[in-house]
C-alpha positions as CSV (number, residue, x, y, z in Angstrom):
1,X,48.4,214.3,-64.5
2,X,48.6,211.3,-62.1
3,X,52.0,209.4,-61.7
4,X,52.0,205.7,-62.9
5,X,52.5,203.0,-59.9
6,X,54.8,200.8,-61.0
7,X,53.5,196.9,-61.0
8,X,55.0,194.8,-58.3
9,X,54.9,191.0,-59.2
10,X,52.8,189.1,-56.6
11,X,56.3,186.5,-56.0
12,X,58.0,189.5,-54.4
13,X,55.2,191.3,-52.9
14,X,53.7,188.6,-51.1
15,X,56.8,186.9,-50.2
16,X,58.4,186.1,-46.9
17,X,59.7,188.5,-44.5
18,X,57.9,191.6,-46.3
19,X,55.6,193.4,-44.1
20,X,51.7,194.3,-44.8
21,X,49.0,195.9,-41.6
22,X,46.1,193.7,-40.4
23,X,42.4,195.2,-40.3
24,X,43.9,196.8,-36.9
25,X,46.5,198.4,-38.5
26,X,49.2,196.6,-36.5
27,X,51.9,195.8,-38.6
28,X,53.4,192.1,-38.9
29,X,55.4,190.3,-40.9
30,X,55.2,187.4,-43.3
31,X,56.4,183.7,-42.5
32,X,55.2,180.6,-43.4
33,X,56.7,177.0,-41.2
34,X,56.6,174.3,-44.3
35,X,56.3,171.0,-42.9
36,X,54.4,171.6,-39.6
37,X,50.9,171.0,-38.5
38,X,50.4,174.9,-38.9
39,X,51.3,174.0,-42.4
40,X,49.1,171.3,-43.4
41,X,46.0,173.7,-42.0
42,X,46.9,176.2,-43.9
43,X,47.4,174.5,-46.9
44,X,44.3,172.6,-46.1
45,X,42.4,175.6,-46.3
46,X,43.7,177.8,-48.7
47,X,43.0,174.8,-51.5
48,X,39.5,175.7,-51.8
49,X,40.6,179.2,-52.4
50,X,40.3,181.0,-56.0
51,X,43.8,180.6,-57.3
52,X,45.2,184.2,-57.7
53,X,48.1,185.4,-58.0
54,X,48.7,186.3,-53.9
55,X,47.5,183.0,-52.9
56,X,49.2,180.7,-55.5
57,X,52.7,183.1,-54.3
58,X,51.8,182.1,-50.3
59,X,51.0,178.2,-51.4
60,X,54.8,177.8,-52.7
61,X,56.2,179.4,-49.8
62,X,54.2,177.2,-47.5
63,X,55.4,174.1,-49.5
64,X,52.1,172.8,-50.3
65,X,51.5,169.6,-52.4
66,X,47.8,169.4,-52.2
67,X,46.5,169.8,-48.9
68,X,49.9,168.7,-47.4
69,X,52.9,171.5,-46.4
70,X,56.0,169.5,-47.7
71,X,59.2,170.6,-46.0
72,X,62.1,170.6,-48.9
């Protein structure tokens, strides 16, 4: 009989600093720069986005308010 994974909630999976491998397999870390232009383009873009779980997690880290990152 197949073990049971064990759910991890998307607010500690997806959060900064953990680690996850790009379609190359190269493995990088998670960061996100609240407040900066790189900010306010991601934000921008992810607001079109379905709202799941991962990308709601991600939006909160960047500090977005709309299409705006908000530092604070």
């Amino acid at each position: 009989m197949a073990r049971k994974k064990k759910k991890i909630p998307a607010s500690r999976k997806y959060a900064n600093g953990t680690e996850y491998k790009d379609g190359d397999g190269v493995t990088r870390k998670r960061t996100s720069a609240k407040g900066t232009k790189r900010g306010d383009a991601y934000c921008a873009r992810s607001s079109g986005q379905k709202q799941t779980a991962k990308v709601k997690v991600r939006r909160k880290a960047w500090g977005c308010r709309g299409k705006k990152s908000v530092r604070g």
